[in-house]
N, C-alpha and C positions, 0 to 999 in steps of 0.2 A: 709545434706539432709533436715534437718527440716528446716531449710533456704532459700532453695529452693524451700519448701513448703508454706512457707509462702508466699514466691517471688511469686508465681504462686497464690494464693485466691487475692493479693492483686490487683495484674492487671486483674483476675474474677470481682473482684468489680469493678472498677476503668473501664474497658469493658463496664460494665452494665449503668453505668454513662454515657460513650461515648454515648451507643446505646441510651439512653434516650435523652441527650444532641439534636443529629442526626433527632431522629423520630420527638421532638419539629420543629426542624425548616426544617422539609423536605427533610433532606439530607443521603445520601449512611449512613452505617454507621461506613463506613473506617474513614470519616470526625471529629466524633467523637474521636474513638478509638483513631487515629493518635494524637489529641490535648491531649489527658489527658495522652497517652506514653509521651508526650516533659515537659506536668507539671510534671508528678512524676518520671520522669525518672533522671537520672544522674547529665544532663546540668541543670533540675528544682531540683523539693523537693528533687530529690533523697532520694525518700520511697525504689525505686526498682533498684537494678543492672545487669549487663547483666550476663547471667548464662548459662552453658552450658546448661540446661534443655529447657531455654528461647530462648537460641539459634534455637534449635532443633526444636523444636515448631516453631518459626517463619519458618524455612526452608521447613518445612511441609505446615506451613499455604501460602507459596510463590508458592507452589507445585496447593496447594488447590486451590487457585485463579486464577490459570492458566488451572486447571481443567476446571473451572466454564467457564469461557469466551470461550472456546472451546466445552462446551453441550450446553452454552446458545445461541451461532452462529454457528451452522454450513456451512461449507462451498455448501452445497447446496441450501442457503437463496439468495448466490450472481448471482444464474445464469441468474436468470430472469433480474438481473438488472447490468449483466458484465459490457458493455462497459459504461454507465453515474458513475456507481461507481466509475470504474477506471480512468477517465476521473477527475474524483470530487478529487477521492485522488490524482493524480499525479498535479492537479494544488495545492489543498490545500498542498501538499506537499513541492512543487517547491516555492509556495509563502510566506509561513509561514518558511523555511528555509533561503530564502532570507532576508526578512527584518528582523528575530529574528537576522541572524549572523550581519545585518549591524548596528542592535540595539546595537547589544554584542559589537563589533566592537568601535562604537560610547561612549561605556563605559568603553574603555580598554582592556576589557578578552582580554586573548591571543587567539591567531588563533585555538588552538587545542578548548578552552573552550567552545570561537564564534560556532565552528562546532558541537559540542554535543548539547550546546542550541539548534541550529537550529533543527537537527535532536529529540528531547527528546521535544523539547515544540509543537512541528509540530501532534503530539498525541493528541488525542479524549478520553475523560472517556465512558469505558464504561458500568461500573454500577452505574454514575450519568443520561448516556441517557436513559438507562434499568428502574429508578426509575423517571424520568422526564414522562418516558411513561407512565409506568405505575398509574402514577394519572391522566392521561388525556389521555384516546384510544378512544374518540369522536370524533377525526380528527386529522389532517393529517395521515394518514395509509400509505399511498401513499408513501409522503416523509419520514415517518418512517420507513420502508421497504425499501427504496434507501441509506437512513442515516444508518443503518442495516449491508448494502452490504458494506458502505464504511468501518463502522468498523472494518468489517472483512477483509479487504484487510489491512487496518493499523495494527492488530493484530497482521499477517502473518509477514509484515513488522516488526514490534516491536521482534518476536519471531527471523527472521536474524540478528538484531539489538544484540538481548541478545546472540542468536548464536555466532556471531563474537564476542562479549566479553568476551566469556567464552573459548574463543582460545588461541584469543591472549595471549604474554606478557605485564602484563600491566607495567612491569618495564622496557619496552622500549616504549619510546616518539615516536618511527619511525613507522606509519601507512604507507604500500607499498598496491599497487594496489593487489599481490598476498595476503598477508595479509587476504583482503576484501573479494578476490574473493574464494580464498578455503574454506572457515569456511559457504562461506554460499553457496557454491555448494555441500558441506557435508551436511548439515542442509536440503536442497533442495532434494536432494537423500533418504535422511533418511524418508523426511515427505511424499513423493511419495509413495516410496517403502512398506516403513510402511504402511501409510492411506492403500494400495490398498489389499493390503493380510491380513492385520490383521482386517480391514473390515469386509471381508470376514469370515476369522474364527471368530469376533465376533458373526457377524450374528448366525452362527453354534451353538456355544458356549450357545449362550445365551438362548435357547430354555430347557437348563436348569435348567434356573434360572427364568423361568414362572411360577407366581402364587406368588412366595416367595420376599417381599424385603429384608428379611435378607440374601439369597442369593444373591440378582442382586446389593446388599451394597457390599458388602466383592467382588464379584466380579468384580463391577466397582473400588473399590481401587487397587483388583491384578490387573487390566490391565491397571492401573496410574501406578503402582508401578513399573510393568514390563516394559513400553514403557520408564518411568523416567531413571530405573537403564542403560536400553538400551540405550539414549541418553549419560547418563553421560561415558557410556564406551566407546559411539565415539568420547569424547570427545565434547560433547555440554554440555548447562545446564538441570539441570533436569527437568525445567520449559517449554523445547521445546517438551520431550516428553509426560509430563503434559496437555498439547497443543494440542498435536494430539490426547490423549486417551480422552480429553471431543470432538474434533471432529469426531471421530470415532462415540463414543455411543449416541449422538447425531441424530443421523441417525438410532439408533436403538429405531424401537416401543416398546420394551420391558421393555427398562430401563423406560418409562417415568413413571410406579408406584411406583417407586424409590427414584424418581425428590424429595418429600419434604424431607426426610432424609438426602438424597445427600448434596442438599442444607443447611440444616441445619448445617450437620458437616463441611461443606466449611466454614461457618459463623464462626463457632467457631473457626478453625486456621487460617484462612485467618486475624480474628481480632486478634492473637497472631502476623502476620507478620505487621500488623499498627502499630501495639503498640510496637515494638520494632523497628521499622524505627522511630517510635516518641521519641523513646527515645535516640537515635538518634540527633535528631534536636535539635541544638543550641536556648536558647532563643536569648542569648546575640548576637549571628552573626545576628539575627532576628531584634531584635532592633536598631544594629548599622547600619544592610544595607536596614532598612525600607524604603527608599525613592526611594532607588534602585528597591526594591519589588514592591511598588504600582507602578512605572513607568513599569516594566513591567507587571504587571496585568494588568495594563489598556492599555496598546498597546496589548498584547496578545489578549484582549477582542476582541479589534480594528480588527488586523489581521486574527483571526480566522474566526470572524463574515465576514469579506470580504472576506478570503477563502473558505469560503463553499457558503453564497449568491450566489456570481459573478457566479458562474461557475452551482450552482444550476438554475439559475436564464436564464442565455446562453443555458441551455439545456431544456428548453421547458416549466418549470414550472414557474406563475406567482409570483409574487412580495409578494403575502402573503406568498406561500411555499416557499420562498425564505430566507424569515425571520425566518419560527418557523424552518426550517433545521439549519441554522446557530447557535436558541437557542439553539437548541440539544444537538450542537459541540463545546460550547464554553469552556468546563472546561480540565484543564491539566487530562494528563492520569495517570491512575496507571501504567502504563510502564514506566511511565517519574520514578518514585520511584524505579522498579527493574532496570532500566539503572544506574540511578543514584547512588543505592546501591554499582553495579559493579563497574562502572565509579569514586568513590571516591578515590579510592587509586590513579590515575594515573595522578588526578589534585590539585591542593594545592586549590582550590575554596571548598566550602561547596557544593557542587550539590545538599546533603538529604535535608538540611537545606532549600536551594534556593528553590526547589522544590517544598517540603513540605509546605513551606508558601505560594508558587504561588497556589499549589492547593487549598488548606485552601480557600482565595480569591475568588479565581475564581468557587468556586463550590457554593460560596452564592451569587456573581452575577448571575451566570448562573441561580441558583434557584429563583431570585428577577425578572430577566430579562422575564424569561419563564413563568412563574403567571401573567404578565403585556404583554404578547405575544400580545395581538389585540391593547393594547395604541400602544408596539412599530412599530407594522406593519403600524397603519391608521398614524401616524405620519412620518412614511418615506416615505407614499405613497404620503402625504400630497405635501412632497418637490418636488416628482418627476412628479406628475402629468403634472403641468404647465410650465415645463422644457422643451424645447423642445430638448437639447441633450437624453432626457432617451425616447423620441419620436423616436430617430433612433435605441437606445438600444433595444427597442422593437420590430424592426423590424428583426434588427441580430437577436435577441430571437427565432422569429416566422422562419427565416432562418436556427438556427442552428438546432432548434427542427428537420426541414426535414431531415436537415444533417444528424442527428443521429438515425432515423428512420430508415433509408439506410442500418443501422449498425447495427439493432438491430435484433433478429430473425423474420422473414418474410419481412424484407427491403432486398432490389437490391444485396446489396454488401454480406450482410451474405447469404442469398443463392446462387450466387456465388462461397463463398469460400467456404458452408460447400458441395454443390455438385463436385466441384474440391478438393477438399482436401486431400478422398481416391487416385485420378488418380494423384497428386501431389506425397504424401506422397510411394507411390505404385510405380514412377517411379525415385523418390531419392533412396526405396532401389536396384532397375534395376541396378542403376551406381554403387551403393557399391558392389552389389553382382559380377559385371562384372571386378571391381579393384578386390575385394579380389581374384575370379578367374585368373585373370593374375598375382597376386604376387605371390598367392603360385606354378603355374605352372612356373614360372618363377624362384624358388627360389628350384623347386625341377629338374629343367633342371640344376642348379649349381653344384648339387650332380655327379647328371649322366653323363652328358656330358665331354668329356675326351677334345674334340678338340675345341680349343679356336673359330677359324671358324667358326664353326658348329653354336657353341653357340650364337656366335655373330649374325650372321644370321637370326637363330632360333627369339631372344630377338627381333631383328628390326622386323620380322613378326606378333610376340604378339603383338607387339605396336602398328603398324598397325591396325591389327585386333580389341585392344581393342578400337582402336579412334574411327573405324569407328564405331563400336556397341555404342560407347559413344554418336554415334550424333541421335539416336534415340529418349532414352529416354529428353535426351540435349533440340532437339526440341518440343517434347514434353509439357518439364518445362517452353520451353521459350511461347508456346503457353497459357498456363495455366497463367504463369505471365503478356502476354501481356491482357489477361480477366479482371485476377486482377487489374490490373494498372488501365485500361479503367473504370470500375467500380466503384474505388475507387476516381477518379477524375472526375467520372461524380456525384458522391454524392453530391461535393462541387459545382456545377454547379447550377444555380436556372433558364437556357433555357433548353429546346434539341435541342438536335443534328439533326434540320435542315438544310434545303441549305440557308436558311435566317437569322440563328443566326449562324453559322459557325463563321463570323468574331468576331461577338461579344463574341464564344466562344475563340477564340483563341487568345482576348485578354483579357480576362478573365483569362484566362492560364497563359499567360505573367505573369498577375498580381500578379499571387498567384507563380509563380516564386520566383518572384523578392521579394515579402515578407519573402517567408523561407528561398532564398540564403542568403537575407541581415542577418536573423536572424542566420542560419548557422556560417555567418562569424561574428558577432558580440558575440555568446556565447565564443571563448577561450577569445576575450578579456575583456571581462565582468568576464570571473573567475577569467584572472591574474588580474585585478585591485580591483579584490575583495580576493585575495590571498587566494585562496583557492585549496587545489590539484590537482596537473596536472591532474590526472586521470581523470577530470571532465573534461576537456576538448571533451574527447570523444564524449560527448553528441552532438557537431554539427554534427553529421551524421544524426543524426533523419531528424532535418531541412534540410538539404543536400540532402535525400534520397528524401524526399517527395516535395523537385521542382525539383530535375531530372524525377520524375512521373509527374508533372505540363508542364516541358518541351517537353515528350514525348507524351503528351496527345496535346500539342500545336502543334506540327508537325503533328501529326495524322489530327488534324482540319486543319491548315492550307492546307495540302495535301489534302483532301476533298473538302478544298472550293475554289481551284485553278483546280479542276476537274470538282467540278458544275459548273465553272464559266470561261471556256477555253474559250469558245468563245467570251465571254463579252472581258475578257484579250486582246485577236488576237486582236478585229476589235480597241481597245484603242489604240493599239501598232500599229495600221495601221495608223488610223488617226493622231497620233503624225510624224510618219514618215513622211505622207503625208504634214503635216503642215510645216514640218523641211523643204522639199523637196520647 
C-alpha cells in the first residue's frame, strides 16, 4: 500500500511537469502527461510501475475523457450543419482510409494492421481543436462550428469503433461481416434508446439539483456511472456509455454551473489515463521505427490537410476557410489511443507506441502550422491564383455550394422530404399493419378450421385481399419516391426544366449516369485489388442507386422533350421520307 502510495504522488508530480511542459508550448495537456508516463514509466526510468490502483485510475480517467467529449459536443451542435458535416466526414473518411491502408500496405503491415491504421489514423483530436480554438475565436466561427459538427459525427463513429471492440474475440483473427454488424446495431439501439428517455428523466431529475454544484457534481458522476455499468452489461465498453451521459447533460441548462468542477475532475483522471498509456509506450520501438514515424506524420499531415480542404473547399467555402478547417483537423485522435489500447493484444505491432508518437508529432505541427495560418493560407493561394485548372475548381465550388443549398433546410430537396416524410413513413406502417393483420388471421384460421378446403380457399382470399389493400399505400410510396427522385436530380442540375434545355437536361442525365455506373462498377474491383474485405464491396449500390435516379430522371426529360417537340419530330420524319422517296 505504501508503495502504491508513493506510485500515485510520484506521477502527481511528474503530471504537474506534463501540464507545464504542455501550457509552455500550447498544447492539450494529454501531450504532456503522455511524454513524462513513456520517461518514467517501465519502457524509461522506470520510477513508476503499473499497479492495480494505477490501473483503476486510468480506467476512470478513460471513462472521464469520454464524459468530457460528450458535454463538450452535443449532438444538437450537428443539426444546423447535418449534411456538409456528413459530407466532410465520409469523404475525409473514405480518403484518409484509403491512402493510410495503401501507405501501410506500401510498408509491409499485414492486411489486418493496414485496416486499423486506416480506420484509427482517419480521427481528428478533439481537445487539440477545442484548445486551438480557444486562443483564437476572432475568426473562422463559421468553419469552427462546421469542424464542430464533423467531430461529432467521428466521435459517434470512434464510440462503434470501440463498441465493436469491446465484442468481439480479439483471440480470433476472423473479422465476419456479422461480427461488424451486431456489436454496433447493439451499441446503436442502446445510444437511441437511452439518449431518448433518459433525457428525458434527466431533464426531471435535475430540477433538483438547482442552485447546488455539490449536488449537480455527485449527480452528473451517478448518471456516468449508471449509463457506464449499463453499457458494460450489454456487453459494450464503459466508455460508450460515458459517451452518452456527457451527451445527455450537455443539453441540460442546469448542469452548466457545474461545468468548472466537472471539468476540473475530468482533468485529473483523464491525465492518470495518459500517463499510463505513456507508460506504456516503448522508447526503444520509438527510436528503432523513427523513420517509419516521421514518414507517416508527414503524410498523415499531407492526407489530412487534403481531406478536410478539398471537400471544405467543394462545399461553398473559400480557400482561406479551406485552409484554417484543415489546421483544426490535422492532429491524430485520442481515439486513436483508446482503439489502440483495445487493439494491442490482437496484433504483434506496437499500435500505443505507433500512435503515441504520431500524436506527439502531429500535435506540434498542427500547433506550429495554426499560429502561421494566414503565411500558410496567402501562400497556397499564391500557387493557385494564376492556375487556370483551380479556375474550373472554382467554378465546381460555386456549383456545388447550390448543390448543397438544395439539401440544406429551406433548399428544394429538404423540404421535400421533410413535408413527405410523415405521409412516407405513415404509409410504410399501412403495409406492416395490413401484413401483420393477414398473418395473424391467417395463422389463427390454422387452429380453427378443421377442413383442408375450406382453409385453402379461405388463405387464397386473404391473399387477395391483402394484395390489393397493398397497392394503395404501394402507390402511394411509389408517388412520394418518384418526388424524391425528381428532386434530388434536379439539385444536381445547373438549367430548368424547360422545353429549351430538355435536351441539354437529358444529356446531362446521361452524363452523371455514366459517371456513378462506371464508379459502381469499378469500387469491387478497387477493393479486390486493394485486398480488403469482401463486405466492402457492398458499397457499389450507393453509386448504383443514384444513376438508376440519373437514368429515371433522363427518361422523364427525354419523354418531355419528345412531347414538346412532336411536331418538329413528324414534319423531320416527313421530309427524310420524302427525300428517300
Amino acid at each position: 500500500m505504501a508503495a502504491d502510495l508513493l506510485s500515485f504522488w510520484i506521477i502527481i508530480f511528474f503530471c504537474l511537469l506534463g501540464v507545464i511542459f504542455s501550457s509552455k508550448f500550447r498544447l492539450p495537456s494529454a501531450i504532456g502527461v503522455l511524454l513524462f508516463g513513456m520517461i518514467i514509466g517501465p519502457h524509461g526510468l522506470s520510477l513508476v510501475h503499473e499497479t492495480e490502483l494505477i490501473s483503476l485510475f486510468s480506467e476512470i480517467g478513460a471513462i472521464m475523457l469520454l464524459l468530457f467529449i460528450g458535454i463538450e459536443f452535443s449532438l444538437e451542435k450537428i443539426m444546423k450543419h447535418t449534411l456538409r458535416a456528413s459530407v466532410i466526414f465520409i469523404f475525409k473518411l473514405g480518403f484518409m482510409f484509403l491512402f493510410t491502408y495503401i501507405l501501410a500496405a506500401l510498408f509491409h503491415f499485414s492486411i489486418l494492421d493496414a485496416l486499423i491504421l486506416g480506420v484509427i489514423l482517419s480521427l481528428s483530436s478533439t481537445a487539440i481543436f477545442a484548445k486551438l480554438i480557444s486562443h483564437d475565436t476572432s475568426k473562422g466561427f463559421e468553419e469552427a462550428k462546421l469542424m464542430s459538427a464533423v467531430l461529432i459525427i467521428e466521435d459517434i463513429f470512434a464510440i462503434f469503433i470501440i463498441a465493436f471492440l469491446s465484442q468481439i474475440d480479439l483471440s480470433n483473427n476472423l473479422l465476419s461481416l456479422d461480427l461488424i454488424l451486431f456489436p454496433i446495431l447493439i451499441s446503436l439501439l442502446v445510444l437511441l434508446f437511452s439518449y431518448i428517455v433518459l433525457k428525458a428523466f434527466v431533464e426531471r431529475i435535475s430540477i433538483l439539483a438547482k442552485g447546488s454544484a455539490e449536488v449537480q457534481l455527485f449527480l452528473v458522476l451517478s448518471i456516468c456511472a449508471l449509463l457506464s455499468s449499463l453499457a458494460a452489461y450489454l456487453g459494450l465498453s464503459y466508455s460508450v456509455g460515458a459517451f452518452l451521459a456527457g451527451s445527455i447533460l450537455s443539453a441540460s441548462k442546469v448542469f452548466k454551473t457545474s461545468e468548472s468542477p466537472i471539468n476540473n475532475l475530468i482533468l485529473l483522471f483523464s491525465a492518470f489515463f495518459f500517463f499510463s498509456i505513456g507508460m506504456l509506450v516503448d522508447p526503444i520501438f520509438i527510436y528503432s521505427s523513427l523513420l517509419l514515424i516521421l514518414v507517416f506524420t508527414f503524410m498523415l499531415i499531407i492526407f489530412k490537410f487534403l481531406s478536410v480542404s478539398i471537400p471544405v473547399y467543394l462545399s461553398g467555402f473559400d480557400g482561406r476557410s479551406a485552409v484554417f478547417s484543415s489546421l483544426l483537423m490535422l492532429t491524430t485522435s485520442e481515439f486513436a489511443l483508446l482503439i489502440a489500447f483495445q487493439i494491442n493484444i490482437l496484433s504483434e505491432f506496437d499500435f500505443i507506441s505507433f500512435v503515441a508518437a504520431l500524436l506527439f508529432f502531429s500535435s506540434i505541427i498542427s500547433s506550429l502550422l495554426f499560429s502561421r495560418e494566414a503565411t500558410v493560407s496567402a501562400s497556397l493561394n499564391s500557387l493557385t491564383t494564376f492556375n487556370g485548372f483551380f479556375v474550373h475548381i472554382k467554378t465546381f465550388s460555386l456549383y456545388m455550394r447550390s448543390v448543397v443549398r438544395r439539401f440544406e433546410p429551406g433548399g428544394a430537396f429538404y423540404t421535400a422530404f421533410t413535408s413527405n416524410l410523415e405521409k412516407l413513413l405513415s404509409n410504410i406502417g399501412f403495409l406492416v399493419l395490413i401484413y401483420l393483420i393477414s398473418f395473424f388471421i391467417k395463422l389463427n384460421m390454422g387452429e380453427d378450421m378443421n377442413f383442408l378446403s375450406i382453409k385453402i380457399y379461405s388463405i387464397e382470399i386473404i391473399d387477395i385481399l391483402t394484395i390489393i389493400l397493398f397497392l394503395i399505400p404501394i402507390s402511394n410510396i411509389l408517388k412520394i419516391l418518384n418526388v424524391l427522385v425528381k428532386e434530388f436530380a434536379e439539385s444536381f442540375h445547373f438549367v430548368t426544366r424547360k422545353k429549351s434545355n430538355l435536351l441539354t437536361r437529358t444529356f446531362a442525365d446521361l452524363a452523371f449516369f455514366f459517371i456513378f455506373f462506371v464508379v459502381a462498377f469499378l469500387t469491387p474491383i478497387a477493393i479486390s485489388i486493394l485486398s480488403l474485405p469482401v463486405s466492402f464491396q457492398m458499397l457499389f449500390i450507393i453509386p448504383l442507386v443514384l444513376s438508376f435516379i440519373f437514368i429515371m430522371d433522363m427518361a422523364r426529360s427525354a419523354s418531355e422533350f419528345l412531347k414538346s417537340n412532336r411536331r418538329k419530330i413528324k414534319k423531320k420524319i416527313a421530309s427524310i421520307k420524302i427525300r428517300r422517296i
